[in-house]
N, C-alpha and C positions, 0 to 999 in steps of 0.2 A: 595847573591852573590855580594853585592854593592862593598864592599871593597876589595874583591878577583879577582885580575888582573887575570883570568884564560885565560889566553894570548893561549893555547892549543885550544880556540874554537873560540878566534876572529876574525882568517881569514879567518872563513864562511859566516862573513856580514847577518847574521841573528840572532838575539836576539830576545828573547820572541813573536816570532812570529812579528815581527817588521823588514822591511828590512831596513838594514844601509846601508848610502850612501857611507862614508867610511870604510877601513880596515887598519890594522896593516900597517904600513911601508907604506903608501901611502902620495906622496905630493897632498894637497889643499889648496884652495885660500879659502880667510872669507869673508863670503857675508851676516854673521851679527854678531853684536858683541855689549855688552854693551859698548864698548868705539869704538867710530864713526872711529877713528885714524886707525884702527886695520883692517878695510874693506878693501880687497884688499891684504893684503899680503900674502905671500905665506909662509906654514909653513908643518913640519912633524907632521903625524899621529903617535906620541911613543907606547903610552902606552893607554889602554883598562879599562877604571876607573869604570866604571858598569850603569845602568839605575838609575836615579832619578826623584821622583813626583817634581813639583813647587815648589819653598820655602824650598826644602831639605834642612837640612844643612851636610855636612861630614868635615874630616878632607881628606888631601889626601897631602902625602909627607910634615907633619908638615904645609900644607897652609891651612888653615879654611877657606871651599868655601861655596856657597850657591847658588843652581842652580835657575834658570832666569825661565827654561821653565822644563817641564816634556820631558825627552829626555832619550837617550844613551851618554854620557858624556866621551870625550879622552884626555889625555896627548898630548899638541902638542908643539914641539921643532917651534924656530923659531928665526928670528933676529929683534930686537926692539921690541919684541909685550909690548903691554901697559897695564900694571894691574891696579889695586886698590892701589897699593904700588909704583908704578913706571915702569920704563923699566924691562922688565924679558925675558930671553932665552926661559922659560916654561911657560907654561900655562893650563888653563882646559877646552874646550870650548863641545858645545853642537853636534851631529852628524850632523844635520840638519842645522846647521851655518856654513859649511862644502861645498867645494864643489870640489870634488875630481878632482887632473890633472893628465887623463891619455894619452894614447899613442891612436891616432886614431886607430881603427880597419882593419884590414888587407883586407877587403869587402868594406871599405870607400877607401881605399889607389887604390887598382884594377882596382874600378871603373872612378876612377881621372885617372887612366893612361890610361884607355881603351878612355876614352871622348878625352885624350889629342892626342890619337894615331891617332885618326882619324882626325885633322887637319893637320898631318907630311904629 
């Protein structure tokens, strides 16, 4: 499956038994990255590249990568991120370097108003 984007199962956030932190179409902030620069920005989750051991090597969109760690591994769009090559819109990064920004939950929201009601 490494190379086969099957984009039809990734918005399950469960591979091989492994739960991912992110999914398809989600914005996250990098909270590790081989270049220090890259910590902190916020980028889209594109595309669904497949699981790799340490030291893999693949090709992926003509870029000859070589993963850092054994992870689940995504396409992520983004503004300035920093490659090996320079500035690039894209990049590949690991799940777990990943940390998804979602919408507080509708139970966290509730309860902020119910605490708030009670000082009106």
């Amino acid at each position: 499956m490494h190379l086969e984007a099957n984009n039809n199962l990734i918005g399950l956030c469960r591979k091989n038994g492994k739960t991912m932190k992110c999914k398809l179409g989600d914005y996250a902030r990098i909270i590790h990255s081989v270049n220090p620069d890259n910590i902190g920005r916020v980028v889209k989750v594109a595309e669904y590249i497949g699981r790799f051991e340490q030291k893999e090597q693949f090709e992926f969109r003509g870029m000859p990568c070589e993963c850092p760690v054994t992870d689940h591994f995504w396409w992520i769009d983004g503004d300035d991120i920093t490659i090996l090559f320079g500035p690039s819109p894209k990049a590949y990064i690991a799940d777990t370097w990943l940390e998804p920004i979602r919408p507080e939950s509708k139970k966290t929201k509730t309860k902020a108003e119910k605490e708030l009601d009670m000082f009106s």
